[in-house]
C-alpha positions as CSV (number, residue, x, y, z in Angstrom):
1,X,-106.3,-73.1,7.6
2,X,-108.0,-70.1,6.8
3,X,-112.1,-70.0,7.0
4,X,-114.0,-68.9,4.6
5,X,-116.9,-67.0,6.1
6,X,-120.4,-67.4,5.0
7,X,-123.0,-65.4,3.8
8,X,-124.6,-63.8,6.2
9,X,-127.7,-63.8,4.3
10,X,-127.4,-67.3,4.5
11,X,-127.0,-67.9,7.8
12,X,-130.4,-65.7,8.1
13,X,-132.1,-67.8,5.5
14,X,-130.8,-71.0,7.6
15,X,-132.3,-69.6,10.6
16,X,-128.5,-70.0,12.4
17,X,-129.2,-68.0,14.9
18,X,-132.5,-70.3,15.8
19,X,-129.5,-73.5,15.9
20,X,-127.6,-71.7,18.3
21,X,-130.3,-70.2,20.7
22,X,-131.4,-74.4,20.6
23,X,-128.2,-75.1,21.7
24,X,-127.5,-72.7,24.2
25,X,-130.7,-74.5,25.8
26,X,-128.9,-77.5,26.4
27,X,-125.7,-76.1,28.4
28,X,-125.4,-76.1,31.7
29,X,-123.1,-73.4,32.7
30,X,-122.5,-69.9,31.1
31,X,-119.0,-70.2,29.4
32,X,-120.6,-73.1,27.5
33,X,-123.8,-70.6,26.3
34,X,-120.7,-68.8,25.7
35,X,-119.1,-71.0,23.3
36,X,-122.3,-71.6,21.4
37,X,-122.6,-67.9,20.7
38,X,-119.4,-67.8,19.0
39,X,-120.0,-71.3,16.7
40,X,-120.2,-70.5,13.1
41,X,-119.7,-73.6,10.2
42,X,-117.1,-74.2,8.6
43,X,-116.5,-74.9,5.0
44,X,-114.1,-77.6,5.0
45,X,-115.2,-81.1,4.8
46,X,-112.3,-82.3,7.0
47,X,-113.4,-79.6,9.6
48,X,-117.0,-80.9,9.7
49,X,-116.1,-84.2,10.2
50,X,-113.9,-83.6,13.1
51,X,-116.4,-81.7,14.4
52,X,-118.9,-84.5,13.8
53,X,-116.7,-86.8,15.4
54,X,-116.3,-84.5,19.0
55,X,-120.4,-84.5,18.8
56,X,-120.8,-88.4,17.7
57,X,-118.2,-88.9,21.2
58,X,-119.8,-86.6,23.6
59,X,-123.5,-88.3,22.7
60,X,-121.8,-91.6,23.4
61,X,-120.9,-90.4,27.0
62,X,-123.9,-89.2,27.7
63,X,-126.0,-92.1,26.8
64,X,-123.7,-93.6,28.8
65,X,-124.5,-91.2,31.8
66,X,-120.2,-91.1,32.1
67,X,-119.7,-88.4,35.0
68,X,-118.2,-85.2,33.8
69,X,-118.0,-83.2,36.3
């Protein structure tokens, strides 16, 4: 599936950049900060809500304190 990008502009106007530099807070290792640097949305529902899902599962582990290391 191809992405459509987004507007710049808009991504400015959303303050992305403020998202991601939040984010990056909350890794614990470079390649993760990594990662987060290169995370832009997505325009596809179906996307989003895999995406959504991955975050909804990762929360759930670690309010369950699960070990993953």
């Amino acid at each position: 599936m191809d992405e459509i990008m987004i507007d710049p502009k808009s991504l400015k106007t959303l303050e992305f950049h403020k998202v991601l530099a939040k984010l990056e807070t909350y890794t614990s290792f470079s390649g993760g900060a990594g990662l987060v640097r290169e995370l832009m949305p997505t325009s596809y529902a179906d996307e989003a809500q895999a995406r959504l899902r991955e975050t909804g599962e990762a929360r759930a582990m670690i309010e369950a304190k699960v070990n993953l290391t």
